[in-house]
Backbone as numpy.savetxt, mean C-alpha at the origin, in Angstrom:
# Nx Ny Nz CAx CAy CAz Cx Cy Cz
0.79 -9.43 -10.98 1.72 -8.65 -10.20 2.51 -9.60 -9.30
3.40 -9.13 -9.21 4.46 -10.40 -8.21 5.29 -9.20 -7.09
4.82 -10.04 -6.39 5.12 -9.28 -4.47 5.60 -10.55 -4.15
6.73 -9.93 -3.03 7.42 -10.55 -2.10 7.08 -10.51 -0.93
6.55 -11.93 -0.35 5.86 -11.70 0.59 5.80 -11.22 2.23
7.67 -10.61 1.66 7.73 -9.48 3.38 7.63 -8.37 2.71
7.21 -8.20 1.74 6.53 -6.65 1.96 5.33 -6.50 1.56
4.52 -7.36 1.56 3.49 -7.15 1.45 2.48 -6.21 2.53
1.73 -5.09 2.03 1.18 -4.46 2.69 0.15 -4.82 3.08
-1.14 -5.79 2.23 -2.00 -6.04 2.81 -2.18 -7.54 2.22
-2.31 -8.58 2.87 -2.94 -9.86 2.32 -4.43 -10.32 2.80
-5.28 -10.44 1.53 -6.19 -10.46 2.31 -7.22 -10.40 3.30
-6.63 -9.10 3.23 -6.63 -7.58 4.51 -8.70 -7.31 4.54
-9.04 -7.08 5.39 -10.86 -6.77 5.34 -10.45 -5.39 5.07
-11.94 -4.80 4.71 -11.64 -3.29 4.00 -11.46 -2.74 5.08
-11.99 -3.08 6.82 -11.96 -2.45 7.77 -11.17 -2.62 8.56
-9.76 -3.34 7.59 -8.43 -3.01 8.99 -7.79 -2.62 8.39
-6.84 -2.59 9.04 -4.86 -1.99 8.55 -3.96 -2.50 8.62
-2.96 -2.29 7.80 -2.70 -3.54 7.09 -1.34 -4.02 7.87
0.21 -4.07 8.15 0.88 -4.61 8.70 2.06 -3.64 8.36
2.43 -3.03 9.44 3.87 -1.76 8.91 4.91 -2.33 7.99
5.05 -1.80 6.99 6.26 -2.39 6.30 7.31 -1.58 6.52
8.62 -1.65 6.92 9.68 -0.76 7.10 10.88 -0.41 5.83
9.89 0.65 4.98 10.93 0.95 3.86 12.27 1.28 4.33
13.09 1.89 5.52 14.30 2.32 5.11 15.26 1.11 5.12
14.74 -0.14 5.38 15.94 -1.30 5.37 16.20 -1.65 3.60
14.53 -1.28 2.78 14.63 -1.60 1.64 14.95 -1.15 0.59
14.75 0.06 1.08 16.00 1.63 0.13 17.22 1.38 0.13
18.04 1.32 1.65 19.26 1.34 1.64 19.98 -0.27 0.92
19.33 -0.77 0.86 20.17 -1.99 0.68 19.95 -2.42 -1.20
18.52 -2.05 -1.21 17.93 -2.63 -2.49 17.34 -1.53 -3.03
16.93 -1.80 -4.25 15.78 -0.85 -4.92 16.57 0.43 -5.63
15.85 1.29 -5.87 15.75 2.75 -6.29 16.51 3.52 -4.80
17.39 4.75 -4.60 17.61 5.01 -3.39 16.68 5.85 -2.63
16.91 6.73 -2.14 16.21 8.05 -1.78 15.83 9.05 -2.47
14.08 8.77 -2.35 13.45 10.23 -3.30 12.91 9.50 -5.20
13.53 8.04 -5.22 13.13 7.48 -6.31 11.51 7.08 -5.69
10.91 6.62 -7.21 9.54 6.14 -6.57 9.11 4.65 -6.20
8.46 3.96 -5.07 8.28 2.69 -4.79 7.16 2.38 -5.23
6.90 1.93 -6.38 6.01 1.42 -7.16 4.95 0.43 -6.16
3.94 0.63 -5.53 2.72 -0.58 -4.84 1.71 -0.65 -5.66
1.53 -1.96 -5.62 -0.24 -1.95 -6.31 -1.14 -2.84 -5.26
-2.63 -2.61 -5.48 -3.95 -2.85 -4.57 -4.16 -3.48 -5.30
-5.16 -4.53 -5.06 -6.23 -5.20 -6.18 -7.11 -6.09 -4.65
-8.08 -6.38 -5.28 -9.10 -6.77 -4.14 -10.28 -7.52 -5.34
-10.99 -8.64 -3.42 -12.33 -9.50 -4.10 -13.16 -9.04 -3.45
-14.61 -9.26 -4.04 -16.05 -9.33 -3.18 -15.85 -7.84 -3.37
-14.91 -6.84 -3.05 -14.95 -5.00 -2.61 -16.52 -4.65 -3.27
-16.96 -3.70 -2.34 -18.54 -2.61 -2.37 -17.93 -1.58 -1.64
-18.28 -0.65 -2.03 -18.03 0.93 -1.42 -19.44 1.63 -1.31
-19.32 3.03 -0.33 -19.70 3.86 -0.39 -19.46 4.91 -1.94
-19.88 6.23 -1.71 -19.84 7.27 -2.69 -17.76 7.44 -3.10
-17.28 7.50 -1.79 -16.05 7.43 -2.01 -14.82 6.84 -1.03
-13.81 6.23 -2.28 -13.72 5.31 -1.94 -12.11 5.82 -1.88
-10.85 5.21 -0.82 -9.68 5.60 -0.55 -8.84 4.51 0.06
-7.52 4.22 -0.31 -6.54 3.75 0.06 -5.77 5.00 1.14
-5.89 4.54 2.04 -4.80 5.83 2.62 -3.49 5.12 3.09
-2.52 6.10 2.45 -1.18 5.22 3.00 -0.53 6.36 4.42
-0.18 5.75 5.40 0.17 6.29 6.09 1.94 6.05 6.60
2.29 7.16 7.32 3.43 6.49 7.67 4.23 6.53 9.05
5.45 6.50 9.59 5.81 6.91 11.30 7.04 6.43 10.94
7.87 7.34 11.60 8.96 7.48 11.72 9.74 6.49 13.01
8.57 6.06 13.95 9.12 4.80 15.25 8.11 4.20 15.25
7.21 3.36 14.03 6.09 2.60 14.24 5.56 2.96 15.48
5.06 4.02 15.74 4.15 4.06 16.91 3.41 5.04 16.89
3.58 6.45 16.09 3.02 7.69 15.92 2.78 7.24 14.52
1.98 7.30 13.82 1.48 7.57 12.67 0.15 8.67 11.88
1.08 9.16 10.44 0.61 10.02 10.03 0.21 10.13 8.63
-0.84 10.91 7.71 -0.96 10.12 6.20 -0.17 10.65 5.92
0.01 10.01 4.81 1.12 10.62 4.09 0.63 10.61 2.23
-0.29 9.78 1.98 -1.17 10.28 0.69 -2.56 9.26 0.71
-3.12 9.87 0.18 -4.59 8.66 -0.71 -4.93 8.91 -1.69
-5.03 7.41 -2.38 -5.56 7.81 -3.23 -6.98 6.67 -3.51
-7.79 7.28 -4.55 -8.62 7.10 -4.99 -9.07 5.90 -6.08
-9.88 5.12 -5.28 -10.10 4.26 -6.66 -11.32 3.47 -6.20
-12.29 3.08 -6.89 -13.61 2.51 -6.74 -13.65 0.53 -6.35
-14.30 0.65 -5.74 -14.93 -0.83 -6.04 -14.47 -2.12 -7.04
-15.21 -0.96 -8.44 -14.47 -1.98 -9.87 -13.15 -2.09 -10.48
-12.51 -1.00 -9.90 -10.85 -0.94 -10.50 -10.42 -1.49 -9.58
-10.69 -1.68 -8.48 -9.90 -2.77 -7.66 -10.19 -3.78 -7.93
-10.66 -4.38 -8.48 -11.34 -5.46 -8.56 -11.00 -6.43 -10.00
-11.04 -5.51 -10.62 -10.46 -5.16 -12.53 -9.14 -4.81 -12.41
-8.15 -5.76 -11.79 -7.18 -5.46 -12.18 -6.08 -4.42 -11.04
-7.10 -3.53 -10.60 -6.12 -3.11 -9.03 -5.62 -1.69 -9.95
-5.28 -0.53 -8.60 -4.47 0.01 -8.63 -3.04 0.16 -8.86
-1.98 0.73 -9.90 -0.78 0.59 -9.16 -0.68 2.46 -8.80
0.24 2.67 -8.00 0.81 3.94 -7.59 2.31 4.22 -7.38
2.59 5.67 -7.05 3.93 5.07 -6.65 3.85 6.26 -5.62
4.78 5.87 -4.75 4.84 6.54 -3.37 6.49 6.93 -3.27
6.87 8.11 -3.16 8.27 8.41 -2.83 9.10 7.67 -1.45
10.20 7.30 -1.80 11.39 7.01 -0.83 11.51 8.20 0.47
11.09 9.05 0.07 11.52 10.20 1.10 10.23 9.82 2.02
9.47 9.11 1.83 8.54 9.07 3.57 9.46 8.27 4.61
8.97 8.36 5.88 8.94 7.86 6.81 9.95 6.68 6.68
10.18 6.32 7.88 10.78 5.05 8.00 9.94 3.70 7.66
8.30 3.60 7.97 7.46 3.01 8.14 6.22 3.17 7.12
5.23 2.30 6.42 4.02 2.45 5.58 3.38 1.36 5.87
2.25 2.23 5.94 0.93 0.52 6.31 -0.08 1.49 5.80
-1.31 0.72 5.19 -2.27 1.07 4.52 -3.50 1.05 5.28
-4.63 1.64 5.04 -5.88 1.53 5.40 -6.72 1.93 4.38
-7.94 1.06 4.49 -9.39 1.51 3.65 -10.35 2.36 3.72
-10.70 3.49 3.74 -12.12 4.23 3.87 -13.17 3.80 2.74
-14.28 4.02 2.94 -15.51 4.41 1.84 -15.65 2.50 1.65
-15.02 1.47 1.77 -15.48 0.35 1.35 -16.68 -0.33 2.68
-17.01 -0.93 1.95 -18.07 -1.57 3.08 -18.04 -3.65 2.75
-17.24 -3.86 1.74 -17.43 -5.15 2.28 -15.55 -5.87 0.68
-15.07 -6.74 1.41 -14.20 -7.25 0.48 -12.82 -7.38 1.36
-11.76 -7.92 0.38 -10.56 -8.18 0.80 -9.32 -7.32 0.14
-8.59 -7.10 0.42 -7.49 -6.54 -0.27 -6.50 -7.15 -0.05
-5.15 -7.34 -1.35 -4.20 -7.68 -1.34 -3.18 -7.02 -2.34
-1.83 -6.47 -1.66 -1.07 -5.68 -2.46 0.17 -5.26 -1.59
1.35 -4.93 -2.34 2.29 -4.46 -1.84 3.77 -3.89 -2.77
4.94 -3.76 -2.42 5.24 -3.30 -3.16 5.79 -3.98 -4.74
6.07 -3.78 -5.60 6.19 -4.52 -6.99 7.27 -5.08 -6.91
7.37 -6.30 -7.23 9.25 -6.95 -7.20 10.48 -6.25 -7.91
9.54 -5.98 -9.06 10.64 -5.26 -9.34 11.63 -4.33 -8.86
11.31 -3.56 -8.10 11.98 -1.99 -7.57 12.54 -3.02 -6.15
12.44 -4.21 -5.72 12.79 -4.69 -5.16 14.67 -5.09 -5.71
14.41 -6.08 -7.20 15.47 -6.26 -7.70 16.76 -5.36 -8.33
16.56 -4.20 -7.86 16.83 -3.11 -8.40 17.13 -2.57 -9.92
């Protein structure tokens, strides 16, 4: 997967933080897919152990300062691990997206959005 490394959502992120606001509306308007197309991100992670269940939550805020989810999704231990998640998350959120981990208990994560939808 090839990310650009200002938008990267999480580098090497612990399962127990969050990850660094990325501000989609500079990257809609200028680049990419416009409004309401989908922004393709993918996860992938080392070392990861979970609990019973396991979640990416993406959240988002409209003035980086209030934040709210805005989806999660689901994926274990070994698919992160094997290769990673990809997803896609609509243009119509927030001004703002930063990620967090539930259900993991030990590992790193790294992911963000796909270059492509970057190059338009």
């Amino acid at each position: 997967m090839i990310f650009d490394k200002e938008v990267l959502l999480a580098e090497n992120l612990a399962f127990d933080g969050a990850g660094p606001e990325i501000e989609i509306g500079s990257l809609t308007s200028n680049i990419g897919p416009g409004r309401g197309q989908v922004i393709p991100i993918h996860i992938s992670g080392e070392n990861v152990t979970g609990v019973a269940e396991n979640y990416i939550l993406i959240e988002s805020s409209n003035d980086g300062t209030n934040w709210g989810n805005e989806m999660m999704v689901g994926a274990g231990p070994q698919v992160i691990m094997d290769g990673g998640v990809t997803f896609g998350l609509s243009t119509a959120v927030s001004r703002y997206i930063r990620l967090s981990f539930t259900g993991f208990t030990a590992g790193t994560f790294t992911g963000g959005i796909i270059a492509d939808f970057l190059l338009g």
